[in-house]
C-alpha positions as CSV (number, residue, x, y, z in Angstrom):
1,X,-44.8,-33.8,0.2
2,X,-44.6,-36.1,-2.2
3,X,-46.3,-35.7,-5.9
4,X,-45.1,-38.1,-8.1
5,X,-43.5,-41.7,-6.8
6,X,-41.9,-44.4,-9.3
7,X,-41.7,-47.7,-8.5
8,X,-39.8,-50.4,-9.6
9,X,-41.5,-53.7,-10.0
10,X,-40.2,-57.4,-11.1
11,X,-42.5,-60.0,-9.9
12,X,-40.1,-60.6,-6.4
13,X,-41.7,-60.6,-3.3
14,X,-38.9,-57.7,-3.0
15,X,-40.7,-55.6,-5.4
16,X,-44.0,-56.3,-3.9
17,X,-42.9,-55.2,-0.5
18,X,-42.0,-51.9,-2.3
19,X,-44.9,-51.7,-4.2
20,X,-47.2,-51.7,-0.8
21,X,-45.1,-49.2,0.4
22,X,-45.2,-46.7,-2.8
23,X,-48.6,-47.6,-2.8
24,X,-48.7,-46.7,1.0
25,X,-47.0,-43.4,0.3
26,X,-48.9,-42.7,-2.9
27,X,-52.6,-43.1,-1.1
28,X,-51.0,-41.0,2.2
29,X,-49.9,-38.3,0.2
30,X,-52.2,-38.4,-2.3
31,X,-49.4,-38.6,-5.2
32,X,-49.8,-40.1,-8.9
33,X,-47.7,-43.1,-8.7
34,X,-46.3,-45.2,-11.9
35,X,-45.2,-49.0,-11.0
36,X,-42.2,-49.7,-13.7
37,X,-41.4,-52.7,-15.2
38,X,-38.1,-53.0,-17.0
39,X,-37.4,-56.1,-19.5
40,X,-33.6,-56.1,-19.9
41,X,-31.9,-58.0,-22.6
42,X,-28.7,-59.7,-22.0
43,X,-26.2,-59.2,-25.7
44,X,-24.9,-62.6,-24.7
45,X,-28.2,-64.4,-25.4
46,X,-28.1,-63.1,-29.2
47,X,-24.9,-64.6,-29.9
48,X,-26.0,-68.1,-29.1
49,X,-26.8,-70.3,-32.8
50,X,-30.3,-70.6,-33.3
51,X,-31.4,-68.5,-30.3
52,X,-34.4,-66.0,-31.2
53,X,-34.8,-63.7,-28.6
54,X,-38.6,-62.2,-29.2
55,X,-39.6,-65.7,-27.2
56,X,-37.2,-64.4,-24.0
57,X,-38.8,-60.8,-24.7
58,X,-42.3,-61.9,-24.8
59,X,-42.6,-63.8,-22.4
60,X,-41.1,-61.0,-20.2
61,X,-43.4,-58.5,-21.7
62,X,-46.2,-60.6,-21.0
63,X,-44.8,-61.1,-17.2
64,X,-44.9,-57.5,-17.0
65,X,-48.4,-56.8,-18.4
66,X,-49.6,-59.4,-15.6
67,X,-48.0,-57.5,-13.3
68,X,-49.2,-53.8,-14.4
69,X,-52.9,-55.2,-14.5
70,X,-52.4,-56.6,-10.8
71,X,-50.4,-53.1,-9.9
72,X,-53.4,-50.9,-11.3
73,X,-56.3,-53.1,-10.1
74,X,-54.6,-52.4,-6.3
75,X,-54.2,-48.6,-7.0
76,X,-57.8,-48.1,-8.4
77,X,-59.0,-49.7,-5.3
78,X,-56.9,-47.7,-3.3
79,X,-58.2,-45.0,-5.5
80,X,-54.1,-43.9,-6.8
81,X,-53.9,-42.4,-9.9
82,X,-51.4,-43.5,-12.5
83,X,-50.0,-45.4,-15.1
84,X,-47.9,-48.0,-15.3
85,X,-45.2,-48.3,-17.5
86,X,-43.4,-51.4,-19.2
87,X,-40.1,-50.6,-20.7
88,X,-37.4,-52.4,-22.5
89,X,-33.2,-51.6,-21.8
90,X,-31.3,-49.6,-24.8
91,X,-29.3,-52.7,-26.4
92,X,-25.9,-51.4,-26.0
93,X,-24.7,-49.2,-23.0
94,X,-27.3,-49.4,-20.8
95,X,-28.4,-52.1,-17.9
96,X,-31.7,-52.5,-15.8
97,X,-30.7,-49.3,-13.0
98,X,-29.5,-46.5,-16.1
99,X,-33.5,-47.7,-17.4
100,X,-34.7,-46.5,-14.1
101,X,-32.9,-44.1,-14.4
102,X,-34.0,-42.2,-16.9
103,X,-37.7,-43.6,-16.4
104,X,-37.6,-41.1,-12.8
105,X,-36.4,-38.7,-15.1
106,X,-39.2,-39.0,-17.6
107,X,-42.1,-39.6,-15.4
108,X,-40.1,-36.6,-13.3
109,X,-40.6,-38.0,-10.4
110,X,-39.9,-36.5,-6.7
111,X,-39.3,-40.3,-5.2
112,X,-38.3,-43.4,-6.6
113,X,-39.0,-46.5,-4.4
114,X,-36.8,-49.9,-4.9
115,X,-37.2,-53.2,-3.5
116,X,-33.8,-54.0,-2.2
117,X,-32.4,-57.6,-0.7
118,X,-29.8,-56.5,1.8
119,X,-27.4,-58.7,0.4
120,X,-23.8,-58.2,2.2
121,X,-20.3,-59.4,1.4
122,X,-19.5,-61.6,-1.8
123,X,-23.2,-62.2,-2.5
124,X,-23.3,-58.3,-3.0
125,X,-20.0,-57.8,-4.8
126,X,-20.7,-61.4,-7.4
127,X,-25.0,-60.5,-7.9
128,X,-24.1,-56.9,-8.2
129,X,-27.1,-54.7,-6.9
130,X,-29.4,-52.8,-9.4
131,X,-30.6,-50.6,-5.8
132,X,-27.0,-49.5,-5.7
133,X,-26.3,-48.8,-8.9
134,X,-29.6,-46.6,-8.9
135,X,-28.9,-45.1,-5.7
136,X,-25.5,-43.8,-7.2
137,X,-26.6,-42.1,-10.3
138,X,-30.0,-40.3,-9.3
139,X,-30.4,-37.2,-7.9
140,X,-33.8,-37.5,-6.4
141,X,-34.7,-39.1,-3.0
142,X,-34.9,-43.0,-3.3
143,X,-36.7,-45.3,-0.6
144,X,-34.8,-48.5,-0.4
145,X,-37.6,-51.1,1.1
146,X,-35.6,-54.0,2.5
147,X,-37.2,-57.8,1.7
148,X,-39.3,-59.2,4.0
149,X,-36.3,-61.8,4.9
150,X,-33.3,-59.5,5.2
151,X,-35.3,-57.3,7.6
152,X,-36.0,-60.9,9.1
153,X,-32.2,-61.8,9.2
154,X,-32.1,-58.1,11.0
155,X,-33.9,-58.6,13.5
156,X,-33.0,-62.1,14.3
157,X,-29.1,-60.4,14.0
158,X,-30.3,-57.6,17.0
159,X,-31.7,-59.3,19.0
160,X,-28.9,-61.9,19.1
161,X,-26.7,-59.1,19.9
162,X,-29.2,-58.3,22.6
163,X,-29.4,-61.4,24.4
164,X,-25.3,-62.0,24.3
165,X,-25.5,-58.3,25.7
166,X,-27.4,-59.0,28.5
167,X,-25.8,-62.9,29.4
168,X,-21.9,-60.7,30.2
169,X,-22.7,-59.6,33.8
170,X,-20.6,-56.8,35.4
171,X,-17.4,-57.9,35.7
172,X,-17.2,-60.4,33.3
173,X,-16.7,-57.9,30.3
């Protein structure tokens, strides 16, 4: 079903749940899958005096190569093909989710699997959510893989429900 699968990765215990998945997927359906890391750079960091930003960048490309070498050690045991891919954000006019983006686009891929948090409320709305924001402007399939905790806080939320379900007896309701 499934041929080529991106997948975003950040160094999270998010991303790594996704990652297992992709790589899950990948093995399954014997697809080609490219792990993606994405160095953004903020504009406001450059305006601050004395500030060089190739330190923030390489240490974040350096991050990433860590990350690619663990990624493609797991797929060549679990004998995926691909490559992975470290790229940087345009400086102006684009953010972390357009570089996804276009990445799917690139590597034209037929899913694109992303780590998400399951934030809710003001968290959501003040942290902003790069799974959203990628969600909204592709137009291929996209796997959201919830954090190991927020399916946690799930569950724990269910099963509440559940057992204050089952305490109202008839009649009481």
């Amino acid at each position: 079903m499934y041929k080529r699968i991106l997948v975003a990765i950040d160094g999270s215990e998010t991303a790594a749940h996704a990652f297992d998945s992709a790589l899950q997927l990948a093995r399954e359906h014997g697809a080609q899958l490219q792990p993606l890391y994405v160095i953004d750079n903020p504009l406001l960091a450059y305006d601050a005096a004395g500030y060089d930003p190739t330190v923030l960048r390489d240490a974040c490309l350096e991050e990433g190569r860590r990350l690619m070498a663990e990624a493609v050690a797991r797929m060549k045991l679990d004998e995926v093909p691909g490559e992975p891919r470290i790229v940087d954000v345009a400086p102006i006019g684009e953010d972390i989710s357009e570089r996804i983006r276009i990445s799917a686009h690139e590597f034209n891929a037929d899913l694109l699997v992303l780590g998400t948090h399951g934030r809710r409320g003001f968290k959501r709305l003040f942290l902003g959510s790069v799974a959203e924001r990628v969600v909204r402007s592709v137009s291929l399939p996209v796997l959201l893989i919830p954090s190991r905790q927020a399916r946690s806080t799930a569950i724990e939320a269910a099963q509440e429900g559940q057992s204050e379900t089952a305490a109202v007896s008839p009649g009481q309701e």
